[in-house]
DRENKETI-367962 format. One line per field, with one value per residue (C-alpha): residue number from 1; residue in one letter; x negated, y negated, z negated. Coordinates in Angstrom, 3 decimals, always signed. Layout:
N
num = NUM; ...
residuo = A; ...
east = X; ...
north = Y; ...
up = Z; ...
% end
This chain:
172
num = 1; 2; 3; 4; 5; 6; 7; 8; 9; 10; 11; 12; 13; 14; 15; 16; 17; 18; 19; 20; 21; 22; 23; 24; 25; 26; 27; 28; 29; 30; 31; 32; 33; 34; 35; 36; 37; 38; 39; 40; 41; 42; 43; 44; 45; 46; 47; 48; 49; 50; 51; 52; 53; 54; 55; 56; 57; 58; 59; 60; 61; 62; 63; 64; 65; 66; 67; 68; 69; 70; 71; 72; 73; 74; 75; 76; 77; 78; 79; 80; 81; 82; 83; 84; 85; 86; 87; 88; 89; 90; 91; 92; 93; 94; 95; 96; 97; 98; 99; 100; 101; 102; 103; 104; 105; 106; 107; 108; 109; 110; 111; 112; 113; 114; 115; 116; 117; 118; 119; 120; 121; 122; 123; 124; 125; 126; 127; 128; 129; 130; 131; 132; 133; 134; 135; 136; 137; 138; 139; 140; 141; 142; 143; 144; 145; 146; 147; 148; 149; 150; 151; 152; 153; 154; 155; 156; 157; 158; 159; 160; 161; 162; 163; 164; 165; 166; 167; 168; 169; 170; 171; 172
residuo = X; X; X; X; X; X; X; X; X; X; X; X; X; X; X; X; X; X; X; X; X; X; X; X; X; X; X; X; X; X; X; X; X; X; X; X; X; X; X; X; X; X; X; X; X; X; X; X; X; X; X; X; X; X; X; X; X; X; X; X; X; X; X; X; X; X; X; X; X; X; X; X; X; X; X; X; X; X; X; X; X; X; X; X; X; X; X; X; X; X; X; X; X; X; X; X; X; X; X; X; X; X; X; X; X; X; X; X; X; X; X; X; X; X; X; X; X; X; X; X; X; X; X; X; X; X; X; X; X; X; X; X; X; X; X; X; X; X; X; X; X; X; X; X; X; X; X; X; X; X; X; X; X; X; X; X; X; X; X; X; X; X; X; X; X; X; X; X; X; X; X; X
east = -208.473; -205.872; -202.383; -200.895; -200.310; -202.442; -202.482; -203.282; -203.101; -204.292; -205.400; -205.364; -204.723; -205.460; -204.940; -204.682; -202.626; -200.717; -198.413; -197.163; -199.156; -197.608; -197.055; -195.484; -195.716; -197.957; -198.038; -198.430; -198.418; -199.239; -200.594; -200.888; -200.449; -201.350; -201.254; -200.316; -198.326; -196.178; -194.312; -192.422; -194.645; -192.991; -192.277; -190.937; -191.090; -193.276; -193.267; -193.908; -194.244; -194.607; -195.970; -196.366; -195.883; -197.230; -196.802; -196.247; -194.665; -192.224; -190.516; -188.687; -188.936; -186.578; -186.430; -184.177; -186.675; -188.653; -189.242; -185.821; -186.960; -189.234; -189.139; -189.619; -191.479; -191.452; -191.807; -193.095; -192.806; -192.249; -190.723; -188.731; -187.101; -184.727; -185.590; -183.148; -182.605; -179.303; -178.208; -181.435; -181.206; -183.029; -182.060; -184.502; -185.906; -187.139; -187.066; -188.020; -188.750; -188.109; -186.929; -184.653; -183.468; -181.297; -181.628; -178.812; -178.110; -175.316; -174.591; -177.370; -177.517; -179.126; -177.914; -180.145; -181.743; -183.234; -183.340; -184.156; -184.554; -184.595; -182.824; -180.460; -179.722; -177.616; -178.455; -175.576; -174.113; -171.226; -170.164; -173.354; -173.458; -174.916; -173.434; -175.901; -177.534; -179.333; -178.961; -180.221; -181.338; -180.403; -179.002; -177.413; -175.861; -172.295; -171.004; -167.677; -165.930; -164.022; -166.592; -169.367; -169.812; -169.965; -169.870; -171.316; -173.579; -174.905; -174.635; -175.488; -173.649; -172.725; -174.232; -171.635; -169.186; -170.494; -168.111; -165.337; -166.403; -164.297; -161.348; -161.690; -160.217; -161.078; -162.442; -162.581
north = -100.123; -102.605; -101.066; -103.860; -105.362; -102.697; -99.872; -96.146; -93.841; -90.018; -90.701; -88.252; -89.225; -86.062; -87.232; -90.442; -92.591; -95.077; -96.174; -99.977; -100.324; -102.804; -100.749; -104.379; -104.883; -101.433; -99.010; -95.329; -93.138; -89.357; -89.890; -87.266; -87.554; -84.803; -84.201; -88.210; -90.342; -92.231; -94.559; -97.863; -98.661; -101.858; -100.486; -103.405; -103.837; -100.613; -98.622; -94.547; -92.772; -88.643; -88.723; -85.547; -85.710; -82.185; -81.559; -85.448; -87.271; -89.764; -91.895; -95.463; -95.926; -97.587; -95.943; -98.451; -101.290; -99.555; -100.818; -98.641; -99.231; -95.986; -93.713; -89.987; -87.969; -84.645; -83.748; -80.588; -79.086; -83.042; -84.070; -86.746; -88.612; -91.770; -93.439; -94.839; -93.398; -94.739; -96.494; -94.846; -92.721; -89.302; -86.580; -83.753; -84.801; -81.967; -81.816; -78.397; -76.872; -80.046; -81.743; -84.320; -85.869; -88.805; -90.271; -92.181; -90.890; -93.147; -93.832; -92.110; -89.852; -86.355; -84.716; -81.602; -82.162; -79.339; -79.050; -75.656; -74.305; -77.969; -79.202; -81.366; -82.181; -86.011; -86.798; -88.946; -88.221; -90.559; -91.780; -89.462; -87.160; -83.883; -81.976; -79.166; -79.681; -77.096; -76.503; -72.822; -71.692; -75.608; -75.775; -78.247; -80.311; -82.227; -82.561; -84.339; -82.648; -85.569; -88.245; -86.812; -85.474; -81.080; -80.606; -76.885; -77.738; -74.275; -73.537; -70.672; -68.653; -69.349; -72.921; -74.098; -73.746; -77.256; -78.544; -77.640; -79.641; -82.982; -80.703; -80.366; -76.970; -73.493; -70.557; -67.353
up = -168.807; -167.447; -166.272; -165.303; -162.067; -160.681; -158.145; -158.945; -156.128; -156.578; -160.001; -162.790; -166.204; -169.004; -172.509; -172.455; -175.379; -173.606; -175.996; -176.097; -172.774; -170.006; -166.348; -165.229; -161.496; -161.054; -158.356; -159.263; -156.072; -156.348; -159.552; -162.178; -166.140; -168.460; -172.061; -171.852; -174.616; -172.693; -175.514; -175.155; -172.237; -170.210; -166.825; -165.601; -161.673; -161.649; -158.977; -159.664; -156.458; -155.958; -160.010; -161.835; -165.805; -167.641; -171.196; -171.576; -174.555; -172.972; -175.646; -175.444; -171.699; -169.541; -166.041; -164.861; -164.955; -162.301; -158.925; -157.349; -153.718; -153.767; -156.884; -157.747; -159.973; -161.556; -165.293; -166.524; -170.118; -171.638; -174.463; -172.825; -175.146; -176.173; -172.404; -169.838; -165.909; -165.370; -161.946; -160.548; -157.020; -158.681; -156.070; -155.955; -159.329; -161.446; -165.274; -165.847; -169.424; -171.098; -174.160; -172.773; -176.108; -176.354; -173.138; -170.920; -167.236; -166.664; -162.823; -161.996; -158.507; -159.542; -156.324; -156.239; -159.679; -161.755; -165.208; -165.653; -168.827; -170.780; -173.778; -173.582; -176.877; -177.519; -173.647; -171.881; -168.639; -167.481; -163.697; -162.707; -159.385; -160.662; -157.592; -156.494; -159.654; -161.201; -165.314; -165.398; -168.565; -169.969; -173.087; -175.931; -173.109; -173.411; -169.681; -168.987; -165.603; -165.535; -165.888; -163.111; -159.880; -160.387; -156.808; -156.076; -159.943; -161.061; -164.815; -167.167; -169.141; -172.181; -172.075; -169.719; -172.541; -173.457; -170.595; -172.493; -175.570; -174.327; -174.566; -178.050; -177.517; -179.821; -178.104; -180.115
% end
């Protein structure tokens, strides 16, 4: 099947490989993917509209190359991993029970996010708003206070120790 420059509405895709596909100048509204691999696909002017991602490998992919006028999606149990959602608008996004490995949120808006119960592990936050925010149950995540937005974030304890790590400060 052809991916790109093509539209997908109410589609669901379960188990399909779609690694080192081209998404170029596609439309994916209130799609679904499933048990999908999802690596180094070209999402150049792609647009991704109300898309669901469940138990999804998402590797290599660069967010940011999306169409930005209308995007959102949700991912559920993925392993997310070395992709790219900087200077993206993201509020409400969900990322829940997730491996969200290596990946760059820099300038990003994740106003009312929710990354409940994912790990965080190497991910980059810089110049983001993460205000209202929810990291519940998140873990392995390096946060600098004075490079983002906390407004009213909610945090777990002990994991929000990790926004003490830029302090380089002992805690016994």
């Amino acid at each position: 099947m052809e991916y790109q420059n093509n539209e997908f509405e109410s589609k669901t895709f379960k188990n399909v490989n779609f690694t080192d596909k081209s998404f170029k100048n596609s439309s994916f509204t209130d799609c679904v993917f499933e048990n999908c691999n999802l690596s180094n696909i070209n999402l150049e002017n792609t647009r991704i509209q109300d898309a669901i991602f469940k138990n999804c490998k998402i590797m290599g992919l660069n967010f940011s190359q999306c169409n930005r006028l209308i995007i959102s999606f949700i991912f559920e149990n993925c392993s997310i991993s070395m992709s790219v959602f900087s200077d993206l608008d993201l509020k409400n996004t969900i990322f829940e029970s997730c491996q969200v490995f290596e990946c760059n949120f820099v300038e990003t808006d994740l106003t009312k996010a929710n990354f409940e119960n994912s790990d965080l592990r190497s991910s980059r936050f810089q110049n983001s708003n993460l205000s209202y925010t929810f990291f519940k149950n998140a873990r392995n995540y390096s946060i600098d206070p004075n490079q983002n937005i906390l407004k009213k974030t909610k945090f777990s304890i002990p994991e929000v120790i990790g926004l003490l790590d830029i302090f380089d400060i002992k805690l016994e």
